[in-house]
N, CA, C and O atoms as CSV, one atom per row, in Angstrom:
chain,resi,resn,atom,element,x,y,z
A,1,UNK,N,N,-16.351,1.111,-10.389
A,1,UNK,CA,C,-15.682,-0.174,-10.461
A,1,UNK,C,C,-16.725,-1.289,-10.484
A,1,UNK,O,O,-17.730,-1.221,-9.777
A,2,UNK,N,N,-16.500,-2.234,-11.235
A,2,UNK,CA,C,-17.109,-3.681,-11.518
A,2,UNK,C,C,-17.215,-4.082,-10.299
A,2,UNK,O,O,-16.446,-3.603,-9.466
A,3,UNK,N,N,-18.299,-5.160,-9.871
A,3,UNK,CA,C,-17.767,-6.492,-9.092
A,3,UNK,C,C,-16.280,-7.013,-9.316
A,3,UNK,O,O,-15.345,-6.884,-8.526
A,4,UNK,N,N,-16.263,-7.584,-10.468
A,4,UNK,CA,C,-15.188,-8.325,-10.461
A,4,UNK,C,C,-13.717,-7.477,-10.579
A,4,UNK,O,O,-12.635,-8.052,-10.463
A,5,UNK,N,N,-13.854,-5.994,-10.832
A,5,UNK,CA,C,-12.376,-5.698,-10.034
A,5,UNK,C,C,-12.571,-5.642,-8.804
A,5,UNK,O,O,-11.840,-6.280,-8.046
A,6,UNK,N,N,-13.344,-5.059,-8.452
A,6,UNK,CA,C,-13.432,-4.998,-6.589
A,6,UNK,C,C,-12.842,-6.172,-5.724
A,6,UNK,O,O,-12.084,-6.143,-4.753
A,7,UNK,N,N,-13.533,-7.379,-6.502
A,7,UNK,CA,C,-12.906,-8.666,-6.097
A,7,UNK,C,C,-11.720,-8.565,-6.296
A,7,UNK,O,O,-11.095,-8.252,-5.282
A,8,UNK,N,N,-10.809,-8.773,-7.673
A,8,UNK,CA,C,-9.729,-8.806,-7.580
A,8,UNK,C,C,-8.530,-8.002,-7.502
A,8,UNK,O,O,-7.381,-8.307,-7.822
A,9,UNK,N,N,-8.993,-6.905,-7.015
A,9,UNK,CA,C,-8.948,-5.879,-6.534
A,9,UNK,C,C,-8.043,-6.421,-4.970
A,9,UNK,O,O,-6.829,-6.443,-4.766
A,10,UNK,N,N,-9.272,-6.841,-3.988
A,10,UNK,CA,C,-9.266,-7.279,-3.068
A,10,UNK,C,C,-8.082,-8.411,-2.603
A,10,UNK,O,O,-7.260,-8.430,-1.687
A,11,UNK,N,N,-8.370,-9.201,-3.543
A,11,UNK,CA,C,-7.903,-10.648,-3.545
A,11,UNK,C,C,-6.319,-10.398,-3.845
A,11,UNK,O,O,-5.511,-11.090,-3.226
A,12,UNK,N,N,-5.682,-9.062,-5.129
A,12,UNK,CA,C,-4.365,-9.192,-5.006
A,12,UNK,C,C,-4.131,-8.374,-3.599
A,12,UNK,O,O,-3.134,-8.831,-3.041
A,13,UNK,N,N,-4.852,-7.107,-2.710
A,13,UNK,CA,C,-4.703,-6.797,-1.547
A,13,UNK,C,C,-3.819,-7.806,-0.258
A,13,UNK,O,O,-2.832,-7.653,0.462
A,14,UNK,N,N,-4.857,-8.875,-0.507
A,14,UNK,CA,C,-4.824,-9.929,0.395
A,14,UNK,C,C,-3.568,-10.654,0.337
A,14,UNK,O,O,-2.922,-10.946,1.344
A,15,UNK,N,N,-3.209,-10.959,-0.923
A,15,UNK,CA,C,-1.865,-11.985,-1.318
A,15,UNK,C,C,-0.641,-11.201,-1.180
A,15,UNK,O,O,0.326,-11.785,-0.690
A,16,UNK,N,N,-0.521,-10.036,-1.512
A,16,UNK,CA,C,-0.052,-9.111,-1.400
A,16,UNK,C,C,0.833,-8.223,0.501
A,16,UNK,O,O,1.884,-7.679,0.842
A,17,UNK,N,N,-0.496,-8.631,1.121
A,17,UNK,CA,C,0.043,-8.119,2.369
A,17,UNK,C,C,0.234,-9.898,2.725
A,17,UNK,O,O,0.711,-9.846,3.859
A,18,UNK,N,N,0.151,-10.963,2.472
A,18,UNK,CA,C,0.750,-12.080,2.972
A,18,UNK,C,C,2.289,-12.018,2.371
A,18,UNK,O,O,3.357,-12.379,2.864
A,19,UNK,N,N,1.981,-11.451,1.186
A,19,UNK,CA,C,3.855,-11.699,0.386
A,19,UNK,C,C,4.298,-10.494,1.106
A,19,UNK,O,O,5.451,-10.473,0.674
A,20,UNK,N,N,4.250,-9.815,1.628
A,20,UNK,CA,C,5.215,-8.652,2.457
A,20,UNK,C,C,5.271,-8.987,3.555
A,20,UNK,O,O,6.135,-8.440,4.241
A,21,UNK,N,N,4.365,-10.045,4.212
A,21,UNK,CA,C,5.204,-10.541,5.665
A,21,UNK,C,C,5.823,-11.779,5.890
A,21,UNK,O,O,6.400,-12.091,6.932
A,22,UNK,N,N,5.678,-12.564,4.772
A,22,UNK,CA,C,6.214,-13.884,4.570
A,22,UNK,C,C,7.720,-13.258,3.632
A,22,UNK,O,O,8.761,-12.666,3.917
A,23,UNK,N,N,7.021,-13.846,2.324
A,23,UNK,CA,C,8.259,-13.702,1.350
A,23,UNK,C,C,8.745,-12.528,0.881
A,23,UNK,O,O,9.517,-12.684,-0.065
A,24,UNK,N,N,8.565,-11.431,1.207
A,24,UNK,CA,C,9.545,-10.622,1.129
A,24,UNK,C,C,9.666,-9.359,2.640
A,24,UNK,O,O,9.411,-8.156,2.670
A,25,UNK,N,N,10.088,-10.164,3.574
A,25,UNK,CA,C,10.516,-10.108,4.192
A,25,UNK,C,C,11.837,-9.266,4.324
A,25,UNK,O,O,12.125,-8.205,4.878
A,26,UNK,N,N,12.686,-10.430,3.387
A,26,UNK,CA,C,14.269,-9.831,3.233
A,26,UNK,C,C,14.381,-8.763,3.054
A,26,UNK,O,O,15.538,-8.507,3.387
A,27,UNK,N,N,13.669,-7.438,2.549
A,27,UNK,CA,C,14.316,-5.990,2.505
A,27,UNK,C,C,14.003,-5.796,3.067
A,27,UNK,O,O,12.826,-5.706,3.414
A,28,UNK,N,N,15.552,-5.485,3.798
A,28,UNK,CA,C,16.131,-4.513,5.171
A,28,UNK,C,C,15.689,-3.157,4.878
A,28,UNK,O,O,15.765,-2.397,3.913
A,29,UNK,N,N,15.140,-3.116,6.199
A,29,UNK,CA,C,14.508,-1.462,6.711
A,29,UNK,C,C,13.629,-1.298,6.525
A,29,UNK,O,O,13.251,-0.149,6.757
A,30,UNK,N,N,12.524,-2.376,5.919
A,30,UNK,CA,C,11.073,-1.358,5.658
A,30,UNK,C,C,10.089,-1.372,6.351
A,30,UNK,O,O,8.957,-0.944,6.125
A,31,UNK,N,N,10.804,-2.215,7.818
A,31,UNK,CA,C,9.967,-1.783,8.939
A,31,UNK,C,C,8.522,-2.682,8.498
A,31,UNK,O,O,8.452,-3.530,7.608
A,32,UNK,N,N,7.702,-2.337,9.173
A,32,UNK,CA,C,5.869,-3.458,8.516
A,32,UNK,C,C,5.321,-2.915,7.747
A,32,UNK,O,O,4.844,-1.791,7.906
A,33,UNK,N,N,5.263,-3.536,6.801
A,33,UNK,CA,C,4.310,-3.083,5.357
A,33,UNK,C,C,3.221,-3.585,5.245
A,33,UNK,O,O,3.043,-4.797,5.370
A,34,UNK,N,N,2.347,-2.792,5.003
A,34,UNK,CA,C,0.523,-2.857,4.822
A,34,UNK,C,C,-0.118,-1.876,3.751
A,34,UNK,O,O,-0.116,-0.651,3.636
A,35,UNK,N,N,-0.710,-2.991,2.958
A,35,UNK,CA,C,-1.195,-2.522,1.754
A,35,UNK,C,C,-2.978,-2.036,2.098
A,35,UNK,O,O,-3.997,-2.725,2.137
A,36,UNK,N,N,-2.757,-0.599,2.300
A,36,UNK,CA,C,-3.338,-0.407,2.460
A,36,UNK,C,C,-4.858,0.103,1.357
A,36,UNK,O,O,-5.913,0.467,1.878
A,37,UNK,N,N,-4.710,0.042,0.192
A,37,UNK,CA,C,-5.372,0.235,-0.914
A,37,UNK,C,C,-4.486,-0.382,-2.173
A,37,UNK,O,O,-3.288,-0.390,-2.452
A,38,UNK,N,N,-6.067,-1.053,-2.978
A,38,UNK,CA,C,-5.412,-1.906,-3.845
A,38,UNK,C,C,-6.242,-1.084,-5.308
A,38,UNK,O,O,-7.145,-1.873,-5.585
A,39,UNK,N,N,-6.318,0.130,-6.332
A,39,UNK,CA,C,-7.161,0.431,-7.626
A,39,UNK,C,C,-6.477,-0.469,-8.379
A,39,UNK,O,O,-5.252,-0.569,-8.454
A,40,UNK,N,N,-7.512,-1.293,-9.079
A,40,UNK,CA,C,-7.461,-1.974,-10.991
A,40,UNK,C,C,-7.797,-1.241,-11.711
A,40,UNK,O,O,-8.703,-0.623,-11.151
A,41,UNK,N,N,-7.553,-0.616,-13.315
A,41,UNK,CA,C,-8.306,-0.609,-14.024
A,41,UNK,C,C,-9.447,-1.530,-14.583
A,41,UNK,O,O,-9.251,-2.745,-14.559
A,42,UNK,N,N,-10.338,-1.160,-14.960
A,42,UNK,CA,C,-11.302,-1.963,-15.459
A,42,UNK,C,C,-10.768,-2.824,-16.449
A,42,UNK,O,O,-11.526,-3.775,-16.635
A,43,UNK,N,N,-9.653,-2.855,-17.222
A,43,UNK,CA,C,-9.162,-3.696,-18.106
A,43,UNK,C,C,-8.233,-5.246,-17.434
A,43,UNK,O,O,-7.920,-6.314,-17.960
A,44,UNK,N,N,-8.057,-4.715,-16.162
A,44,UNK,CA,C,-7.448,-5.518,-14.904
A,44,UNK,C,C,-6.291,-5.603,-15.464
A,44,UNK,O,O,-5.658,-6.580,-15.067
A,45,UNK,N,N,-5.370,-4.496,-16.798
A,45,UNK,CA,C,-4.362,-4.744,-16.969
A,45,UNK,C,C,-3.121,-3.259,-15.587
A,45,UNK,O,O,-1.893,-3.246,-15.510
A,46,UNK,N,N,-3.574,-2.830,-15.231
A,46,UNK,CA,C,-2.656,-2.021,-14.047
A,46,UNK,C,C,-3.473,-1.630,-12.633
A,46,UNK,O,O,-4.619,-1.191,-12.538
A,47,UNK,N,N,-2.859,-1.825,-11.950
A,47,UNK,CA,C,-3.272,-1.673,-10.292
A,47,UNK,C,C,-2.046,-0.755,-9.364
A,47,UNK,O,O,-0.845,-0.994,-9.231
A,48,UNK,N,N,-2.711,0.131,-8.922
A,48,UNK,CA,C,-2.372,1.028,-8.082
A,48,UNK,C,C,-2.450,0.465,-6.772
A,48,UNK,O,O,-3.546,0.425,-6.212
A,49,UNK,N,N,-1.010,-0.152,-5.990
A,49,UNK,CA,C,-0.893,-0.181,-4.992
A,49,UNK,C,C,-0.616,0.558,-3.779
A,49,UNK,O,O,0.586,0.762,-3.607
A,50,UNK,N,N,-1.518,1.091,-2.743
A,50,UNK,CA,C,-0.988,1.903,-1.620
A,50,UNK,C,C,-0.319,1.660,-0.229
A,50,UNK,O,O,-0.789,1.352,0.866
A,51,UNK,N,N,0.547,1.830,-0.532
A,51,UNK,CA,C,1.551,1.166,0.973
A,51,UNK,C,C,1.582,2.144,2.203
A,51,UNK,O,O,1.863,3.341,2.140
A,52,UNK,N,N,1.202,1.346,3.479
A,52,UNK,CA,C,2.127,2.001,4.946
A,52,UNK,C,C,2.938,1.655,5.633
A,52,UNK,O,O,3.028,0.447,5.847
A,53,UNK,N,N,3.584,2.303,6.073
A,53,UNK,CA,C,5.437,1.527,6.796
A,53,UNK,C,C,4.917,2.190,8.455
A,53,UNK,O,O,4.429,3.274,8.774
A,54,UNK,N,N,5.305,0.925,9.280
A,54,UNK,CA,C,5.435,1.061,10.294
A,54,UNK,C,C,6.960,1.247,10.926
A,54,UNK,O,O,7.538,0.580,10.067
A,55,UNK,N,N,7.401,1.425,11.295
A,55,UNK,CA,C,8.523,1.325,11.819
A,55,UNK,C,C,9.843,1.068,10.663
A,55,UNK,O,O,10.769,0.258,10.654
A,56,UNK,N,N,9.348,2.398,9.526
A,56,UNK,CA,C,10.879,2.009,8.794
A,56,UNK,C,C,11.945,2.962,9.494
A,56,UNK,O,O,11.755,3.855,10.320
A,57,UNK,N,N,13.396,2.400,8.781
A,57,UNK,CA,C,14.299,3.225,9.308
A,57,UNK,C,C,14.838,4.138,8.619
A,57,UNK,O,O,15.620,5.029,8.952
A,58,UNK,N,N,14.311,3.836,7.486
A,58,UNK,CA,C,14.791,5.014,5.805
A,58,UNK,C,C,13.638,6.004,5.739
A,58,UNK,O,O,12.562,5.990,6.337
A,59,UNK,N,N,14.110,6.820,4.907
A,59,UNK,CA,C,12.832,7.746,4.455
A,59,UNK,C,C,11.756,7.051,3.457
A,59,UNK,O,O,12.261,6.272,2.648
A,60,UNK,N,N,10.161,7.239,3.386
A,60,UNK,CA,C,9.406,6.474,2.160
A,60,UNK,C,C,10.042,6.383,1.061
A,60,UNK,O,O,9.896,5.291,0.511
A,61,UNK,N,N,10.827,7.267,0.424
A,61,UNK,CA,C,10.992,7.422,-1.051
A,61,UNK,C,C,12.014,6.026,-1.199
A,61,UNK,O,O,12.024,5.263,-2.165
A,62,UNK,N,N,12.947,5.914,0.163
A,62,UNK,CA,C,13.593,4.808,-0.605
A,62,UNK,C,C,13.010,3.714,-0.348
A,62,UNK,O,O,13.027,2.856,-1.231
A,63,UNK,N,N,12.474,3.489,0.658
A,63,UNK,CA,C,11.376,2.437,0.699
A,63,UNK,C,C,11.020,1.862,-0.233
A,63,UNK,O,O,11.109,0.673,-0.540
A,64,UNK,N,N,10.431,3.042,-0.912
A,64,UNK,CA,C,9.115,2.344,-2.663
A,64,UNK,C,C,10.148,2.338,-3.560
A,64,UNK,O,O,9.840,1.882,-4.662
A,65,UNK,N,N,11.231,2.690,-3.434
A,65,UNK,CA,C,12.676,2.415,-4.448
A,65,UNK,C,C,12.789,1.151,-4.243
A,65,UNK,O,O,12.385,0.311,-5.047
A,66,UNK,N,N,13.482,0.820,-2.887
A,66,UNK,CA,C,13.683,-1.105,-2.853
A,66,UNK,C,C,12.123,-1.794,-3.257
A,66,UNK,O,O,12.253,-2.955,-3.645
A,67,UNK,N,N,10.937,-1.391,-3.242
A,67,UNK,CA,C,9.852,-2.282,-3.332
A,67,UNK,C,C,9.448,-2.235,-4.488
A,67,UNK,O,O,8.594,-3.073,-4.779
A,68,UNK,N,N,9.953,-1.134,-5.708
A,68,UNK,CA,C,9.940,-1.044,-6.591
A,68,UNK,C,C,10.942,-1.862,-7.524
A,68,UNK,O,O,10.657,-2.356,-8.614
A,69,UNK,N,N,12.343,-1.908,-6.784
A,69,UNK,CA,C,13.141,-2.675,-7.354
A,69,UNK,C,C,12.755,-4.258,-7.187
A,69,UNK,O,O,13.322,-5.131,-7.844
A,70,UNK,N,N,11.771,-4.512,-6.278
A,70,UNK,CA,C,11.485,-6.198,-6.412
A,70,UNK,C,C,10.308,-6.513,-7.288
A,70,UNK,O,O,10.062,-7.709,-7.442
A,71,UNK,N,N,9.493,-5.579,-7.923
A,71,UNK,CA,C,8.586,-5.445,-8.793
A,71,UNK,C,C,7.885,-6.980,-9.539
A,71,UNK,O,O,6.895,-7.705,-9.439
A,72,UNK,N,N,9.327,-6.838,-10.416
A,72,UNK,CA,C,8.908,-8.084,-11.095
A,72,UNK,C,C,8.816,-9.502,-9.879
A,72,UNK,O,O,8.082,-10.419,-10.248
A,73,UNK,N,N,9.371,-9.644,-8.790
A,73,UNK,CA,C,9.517,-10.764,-8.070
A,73,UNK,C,C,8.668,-10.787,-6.794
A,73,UNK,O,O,8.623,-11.422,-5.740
A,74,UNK,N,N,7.897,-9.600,-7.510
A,74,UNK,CA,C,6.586,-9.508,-6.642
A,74,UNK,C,C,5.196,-9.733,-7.484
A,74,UNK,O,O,4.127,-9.760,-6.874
A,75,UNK,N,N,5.241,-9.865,-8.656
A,75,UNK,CA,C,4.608,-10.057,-9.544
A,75,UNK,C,C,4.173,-11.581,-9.723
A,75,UNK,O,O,3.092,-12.170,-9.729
A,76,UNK,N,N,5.632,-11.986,-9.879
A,76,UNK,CA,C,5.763,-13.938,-9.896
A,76,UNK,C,C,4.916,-14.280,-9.135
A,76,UNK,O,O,3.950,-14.905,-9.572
A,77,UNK,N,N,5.041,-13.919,-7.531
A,77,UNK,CA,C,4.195,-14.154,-6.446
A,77,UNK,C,C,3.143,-14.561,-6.518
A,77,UNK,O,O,2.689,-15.704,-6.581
A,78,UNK,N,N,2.490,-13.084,-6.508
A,78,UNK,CA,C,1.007,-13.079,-7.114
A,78,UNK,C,C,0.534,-13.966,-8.351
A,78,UNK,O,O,-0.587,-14.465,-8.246
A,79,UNK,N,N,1.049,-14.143,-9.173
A,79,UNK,CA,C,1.210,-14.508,-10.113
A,79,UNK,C,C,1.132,-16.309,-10.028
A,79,UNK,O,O,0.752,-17.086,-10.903
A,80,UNK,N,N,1.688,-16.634,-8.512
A,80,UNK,CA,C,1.516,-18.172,-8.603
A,80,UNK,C,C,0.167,-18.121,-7.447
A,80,UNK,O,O,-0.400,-19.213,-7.445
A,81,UNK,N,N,-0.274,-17.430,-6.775
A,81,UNK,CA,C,-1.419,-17.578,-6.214
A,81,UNK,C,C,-2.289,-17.170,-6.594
A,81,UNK,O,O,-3.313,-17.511,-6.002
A,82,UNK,N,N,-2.433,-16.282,-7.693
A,82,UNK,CA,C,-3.660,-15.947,-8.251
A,82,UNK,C,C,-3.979,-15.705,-9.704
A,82,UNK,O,O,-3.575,-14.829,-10.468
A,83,UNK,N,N,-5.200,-17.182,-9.969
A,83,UNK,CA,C,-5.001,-16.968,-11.483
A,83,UNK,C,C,-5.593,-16.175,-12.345
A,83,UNK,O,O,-6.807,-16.356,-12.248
A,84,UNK,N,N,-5.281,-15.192,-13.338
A,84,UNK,CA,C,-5.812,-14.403,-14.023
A,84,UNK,C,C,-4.715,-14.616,-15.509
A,84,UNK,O,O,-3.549,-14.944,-15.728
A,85,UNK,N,N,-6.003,-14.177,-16.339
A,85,UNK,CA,C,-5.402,-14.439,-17.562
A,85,UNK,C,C,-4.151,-13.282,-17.807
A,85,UNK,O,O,-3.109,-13.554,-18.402
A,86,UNK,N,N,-4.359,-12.410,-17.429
A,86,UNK,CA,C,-2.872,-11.375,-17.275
A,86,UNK,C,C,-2.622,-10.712,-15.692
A,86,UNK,O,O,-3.525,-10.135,-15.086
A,87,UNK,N,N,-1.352,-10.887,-15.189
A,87,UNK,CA,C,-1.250,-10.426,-13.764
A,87,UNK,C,C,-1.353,-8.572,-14.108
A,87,UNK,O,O,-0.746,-8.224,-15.121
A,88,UNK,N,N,-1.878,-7.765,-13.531
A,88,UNK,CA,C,-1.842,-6.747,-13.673
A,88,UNK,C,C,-0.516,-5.514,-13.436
A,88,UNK,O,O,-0.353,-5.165,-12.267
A,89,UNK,N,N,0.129,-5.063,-14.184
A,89,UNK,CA,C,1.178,-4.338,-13.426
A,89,UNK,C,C,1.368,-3.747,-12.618
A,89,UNK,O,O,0.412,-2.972,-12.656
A,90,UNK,N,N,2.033,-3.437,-11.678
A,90,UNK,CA,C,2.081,-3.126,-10.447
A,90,UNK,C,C,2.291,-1.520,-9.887
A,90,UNK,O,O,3.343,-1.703,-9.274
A,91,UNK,N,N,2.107,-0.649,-9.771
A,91,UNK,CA,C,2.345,0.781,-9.137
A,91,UNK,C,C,2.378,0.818,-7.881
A,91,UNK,O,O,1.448,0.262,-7.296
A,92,UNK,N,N,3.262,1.363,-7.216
A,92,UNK,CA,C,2.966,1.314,-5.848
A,92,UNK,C,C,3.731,2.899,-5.390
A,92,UNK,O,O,4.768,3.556,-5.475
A,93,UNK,N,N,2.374,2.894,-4.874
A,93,UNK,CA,C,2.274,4.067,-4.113
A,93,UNK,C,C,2.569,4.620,-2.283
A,93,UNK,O,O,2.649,3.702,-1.466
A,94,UNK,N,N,2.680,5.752,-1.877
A,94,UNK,CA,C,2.651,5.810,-0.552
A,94,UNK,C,C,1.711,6.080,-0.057
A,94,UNK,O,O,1.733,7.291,-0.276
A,95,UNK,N,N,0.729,5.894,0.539
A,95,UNK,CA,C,-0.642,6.118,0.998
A,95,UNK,C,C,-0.536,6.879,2.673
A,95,UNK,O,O,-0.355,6.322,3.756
A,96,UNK,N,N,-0.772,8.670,2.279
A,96,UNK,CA,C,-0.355,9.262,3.597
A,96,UNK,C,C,-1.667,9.709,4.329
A,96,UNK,O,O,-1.687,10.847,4.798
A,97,UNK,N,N,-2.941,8.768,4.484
A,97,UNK,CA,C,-4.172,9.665,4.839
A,97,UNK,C,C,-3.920,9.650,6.753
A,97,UNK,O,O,-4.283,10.459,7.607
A,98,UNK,N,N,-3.006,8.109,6.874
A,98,UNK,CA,C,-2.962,8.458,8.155
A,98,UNK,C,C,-2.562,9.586,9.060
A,98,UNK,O,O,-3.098,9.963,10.102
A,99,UNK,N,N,-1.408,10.083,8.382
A,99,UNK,CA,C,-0.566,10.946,8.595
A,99,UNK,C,C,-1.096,12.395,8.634
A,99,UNK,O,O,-0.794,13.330,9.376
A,100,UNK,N,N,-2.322,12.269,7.212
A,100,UNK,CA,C,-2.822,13.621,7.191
A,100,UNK,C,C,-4.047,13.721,7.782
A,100,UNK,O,O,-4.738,14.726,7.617
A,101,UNK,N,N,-4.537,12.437,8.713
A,101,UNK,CA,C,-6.026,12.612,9.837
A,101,UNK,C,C,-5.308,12.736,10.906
A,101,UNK,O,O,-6.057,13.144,11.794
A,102,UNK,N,N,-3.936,12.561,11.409
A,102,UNK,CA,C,-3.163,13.073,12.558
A,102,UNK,C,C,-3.193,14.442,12.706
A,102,UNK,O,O,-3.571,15.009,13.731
A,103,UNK,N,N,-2.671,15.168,11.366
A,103,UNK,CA,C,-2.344,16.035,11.608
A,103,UNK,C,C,-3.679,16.852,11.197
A,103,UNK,O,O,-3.408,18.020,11.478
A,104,UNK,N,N,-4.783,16.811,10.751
A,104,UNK,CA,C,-6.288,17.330,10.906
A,104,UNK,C,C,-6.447,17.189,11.964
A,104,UNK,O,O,-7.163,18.112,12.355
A,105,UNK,N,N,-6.061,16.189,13.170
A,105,UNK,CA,C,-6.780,16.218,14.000
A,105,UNK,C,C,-5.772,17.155,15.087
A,105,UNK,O,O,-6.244,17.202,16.223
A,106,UNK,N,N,-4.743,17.741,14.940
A,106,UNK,CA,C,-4.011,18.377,15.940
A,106,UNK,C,C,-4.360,19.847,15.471
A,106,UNK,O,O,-4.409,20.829,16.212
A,107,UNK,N,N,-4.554,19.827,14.346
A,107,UNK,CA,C,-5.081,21.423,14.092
A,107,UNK,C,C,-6.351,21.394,14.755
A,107,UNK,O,O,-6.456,22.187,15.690
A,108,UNK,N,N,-7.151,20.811,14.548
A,108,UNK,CA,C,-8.658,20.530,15.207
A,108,UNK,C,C,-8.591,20.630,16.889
A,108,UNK,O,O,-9.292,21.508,17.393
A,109,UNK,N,N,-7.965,19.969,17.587
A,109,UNK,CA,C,-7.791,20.409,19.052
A,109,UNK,C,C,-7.154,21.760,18.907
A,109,UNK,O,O,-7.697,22.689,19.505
A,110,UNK,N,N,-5.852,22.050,18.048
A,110,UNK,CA,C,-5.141,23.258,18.724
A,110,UNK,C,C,-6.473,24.486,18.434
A,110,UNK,O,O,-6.395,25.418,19.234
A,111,UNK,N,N,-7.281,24.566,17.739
A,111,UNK,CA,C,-8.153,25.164,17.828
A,111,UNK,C,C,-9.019,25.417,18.837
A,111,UNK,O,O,-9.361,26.540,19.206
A,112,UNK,N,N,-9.488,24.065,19.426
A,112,UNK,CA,C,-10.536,23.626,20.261
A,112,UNK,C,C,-9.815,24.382,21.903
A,112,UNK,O,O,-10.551,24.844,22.775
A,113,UNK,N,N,-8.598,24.358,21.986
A,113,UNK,CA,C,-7.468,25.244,22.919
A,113,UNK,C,C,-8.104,26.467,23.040
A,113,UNK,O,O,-8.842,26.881,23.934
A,114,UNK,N,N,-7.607,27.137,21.731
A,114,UNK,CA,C,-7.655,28.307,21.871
A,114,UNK,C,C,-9.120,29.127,22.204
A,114,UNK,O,O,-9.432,29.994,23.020
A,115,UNK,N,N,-9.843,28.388,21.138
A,115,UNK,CA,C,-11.311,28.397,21.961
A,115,UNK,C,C,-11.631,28.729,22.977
A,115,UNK,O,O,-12.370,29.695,23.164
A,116,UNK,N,N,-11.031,27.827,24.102
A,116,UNK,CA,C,-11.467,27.336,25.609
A,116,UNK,C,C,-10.751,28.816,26.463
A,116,UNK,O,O,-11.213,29.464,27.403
A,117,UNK,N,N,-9.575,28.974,25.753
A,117,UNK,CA,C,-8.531,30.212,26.088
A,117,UNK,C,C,-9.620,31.671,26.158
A,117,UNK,O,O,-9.712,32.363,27.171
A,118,UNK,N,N,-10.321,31.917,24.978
A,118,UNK,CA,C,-11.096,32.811,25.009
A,118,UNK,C,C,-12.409,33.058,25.500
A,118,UNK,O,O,-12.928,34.163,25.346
């Protein structure tokens, strides 16, 4: 990656987790959203967004369904805070590394157990 995706890369990151705790707010259930990884292509025409939900009450899939359905009105957003000659399209993803260094790390003790057992 360039400097300048990294930057703007970064920069829709940033606007991005402000528009999920400000202005879009309104969808019910998705609990706290944090963008946790932002990929551009080098053409800065598509970006891979990675999301984490704190405290939703739905399962992920419908989650990125409603956040998918605000797409375009998440786009506008960005779109009025950050200028680029094309806003990049949006993908958004579920980003599960937390989930899967939890559970590395419970195999990793239940090991470290059995160990101690023998």
């Amino acid at each position: 990656m360039s400097i300048r995706t990294e930057k703007v890369a970064e920069e829709i990151k940033h606007k991005l987790n402000t528009a999920m705790s400000k202005d879009l707010s309104e969808i019910g259930g998705l609990g706290l959203v944090t963008i946790s990884k932002v990929i551009i292509t080098p053409d800065l025409k598509l970006a891979k967004v990675y999301l984490t939900f704190l405290g939703n009450k739905e399962p992920v899939e419908k989650c990125l369904e409603k956040i998918n359905a605000k797409k375009k009105h998440i786009r506008y957003i960005l779109a009025k805070h950050i200028i680029l000659k094309y806003m990049p399209d949006l993908n958004f993803y579920y980003d599960d590394t937390a989930e899967y260094a939890d559970k590395m790390q419970r195999l990793i003790n239940e090991i470290h157990k059995e160990e101690g057992k023998s």
